[in-house]
PLY file of the C-alpha trace (Angstrom):
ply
format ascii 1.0
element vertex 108
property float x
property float y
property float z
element edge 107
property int vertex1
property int vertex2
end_header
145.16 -1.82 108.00
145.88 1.05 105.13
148.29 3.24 104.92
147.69 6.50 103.27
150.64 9.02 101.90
149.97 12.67 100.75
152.64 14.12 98.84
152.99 17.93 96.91
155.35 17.03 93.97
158.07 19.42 92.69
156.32 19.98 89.20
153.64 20.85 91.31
150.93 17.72 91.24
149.01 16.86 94.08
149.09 12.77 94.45
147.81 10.42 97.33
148.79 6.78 97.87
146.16 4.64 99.69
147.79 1.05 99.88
145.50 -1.76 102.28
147.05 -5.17 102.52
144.29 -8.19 102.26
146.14 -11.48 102.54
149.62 -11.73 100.94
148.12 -8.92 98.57
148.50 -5.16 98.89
146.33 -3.11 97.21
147.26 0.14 95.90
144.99 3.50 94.95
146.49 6.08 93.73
144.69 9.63 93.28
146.40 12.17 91.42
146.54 16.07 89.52
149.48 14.52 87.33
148.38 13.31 83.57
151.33 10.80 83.35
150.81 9.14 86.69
147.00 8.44 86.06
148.35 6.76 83.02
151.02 5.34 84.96
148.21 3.73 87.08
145.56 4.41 89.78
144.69 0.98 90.96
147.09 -2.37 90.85
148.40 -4.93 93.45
151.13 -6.04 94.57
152.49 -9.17 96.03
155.22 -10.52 98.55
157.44 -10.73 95.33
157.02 -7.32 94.79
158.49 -5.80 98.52
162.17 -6.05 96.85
161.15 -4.14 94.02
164.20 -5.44 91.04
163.81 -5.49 87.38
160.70 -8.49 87.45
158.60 -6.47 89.63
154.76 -4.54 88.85
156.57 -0.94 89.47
159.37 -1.90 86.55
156.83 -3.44 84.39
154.49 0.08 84.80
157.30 2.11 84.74
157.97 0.41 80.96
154.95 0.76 79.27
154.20 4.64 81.02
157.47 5.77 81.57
157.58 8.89 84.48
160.56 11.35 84.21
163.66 9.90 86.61
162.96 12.52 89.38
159.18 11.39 90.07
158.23 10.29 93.80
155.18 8.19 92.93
157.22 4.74 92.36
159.46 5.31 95.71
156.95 6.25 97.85
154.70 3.54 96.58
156.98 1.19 97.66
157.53 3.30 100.99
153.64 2.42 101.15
154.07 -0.72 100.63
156.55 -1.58 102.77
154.71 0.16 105.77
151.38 -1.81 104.90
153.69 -4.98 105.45
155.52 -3.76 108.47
158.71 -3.49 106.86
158.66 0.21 108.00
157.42 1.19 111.32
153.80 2.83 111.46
154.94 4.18 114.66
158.73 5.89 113.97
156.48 7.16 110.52
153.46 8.45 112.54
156.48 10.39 114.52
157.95 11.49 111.95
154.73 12.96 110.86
156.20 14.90 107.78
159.37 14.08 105.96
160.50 17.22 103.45
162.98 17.96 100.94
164.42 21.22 101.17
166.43 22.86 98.05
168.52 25.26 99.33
171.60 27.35 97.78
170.94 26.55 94.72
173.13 29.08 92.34
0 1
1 2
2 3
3 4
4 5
5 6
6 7
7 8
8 9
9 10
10 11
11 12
12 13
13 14
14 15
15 16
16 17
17 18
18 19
19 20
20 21
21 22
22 23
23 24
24 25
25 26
26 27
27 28
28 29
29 30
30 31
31 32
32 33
33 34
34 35
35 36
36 37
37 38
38 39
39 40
40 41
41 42
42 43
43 44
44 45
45 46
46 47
47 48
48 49
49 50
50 51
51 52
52 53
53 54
54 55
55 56
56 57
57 58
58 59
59 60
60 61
61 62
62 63
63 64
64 65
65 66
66 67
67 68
68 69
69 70
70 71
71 72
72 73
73 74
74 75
75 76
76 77
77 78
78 79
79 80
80 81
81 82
82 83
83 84
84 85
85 86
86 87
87 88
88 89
89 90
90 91
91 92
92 93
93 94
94 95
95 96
96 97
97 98
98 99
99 100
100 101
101 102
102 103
103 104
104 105
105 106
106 107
């Protein structure tokens, strides 16, 4: 199985997440316009102790050495990834879905 997830960022970076589960390990590629998130990290895996995400997990350790500003997607929608590569979210309601936005509006 993978799971690929395209997302247009609001500082304006392009960045795909490409995560394929082998085993108890998920595997996750990242391709991206955005400096910090290259830095962040393009290829790493995860493990079943790292579905709950908390303080002891890979995307706290990364996101301590290469900090990313507060309001970045990558981390959340690697786990988002993640958790659909390990059934945790349904391929099928996601698939449905198709494209999930979010909209600024009235902003004064």
């Amino acid at each position: 199985m993978t799971t690929e997830i395209s997302l247009n960022t609001i500082c304006g970076h392009k960045t795909k997440i490409i995560a394929t589960k082998e085993g108890k390990i998920t595997h996750i590629h990242i391709k991206s316009s955005c400096e910090k998130v290259r830095k962040w990290g393009l290829r790493f895996d995860m493990g079943m102790e790292d579905l709950m995400g908390g303080p002891e997990g890979i995307l706290a350790k990364k996101s301590q050495e290469n900090p990313l500003t507060p309001t970045c997607y990558i981390p959340t929608t690697v786990m988002n990834a993640l958790w659909l590569e390990n059934e945790m979210i349904s391929k099928n309601l996601a698939k449905k879905m198709g494209k999930m936005e979010i909209v600024f509006e009235k902003l004064e």
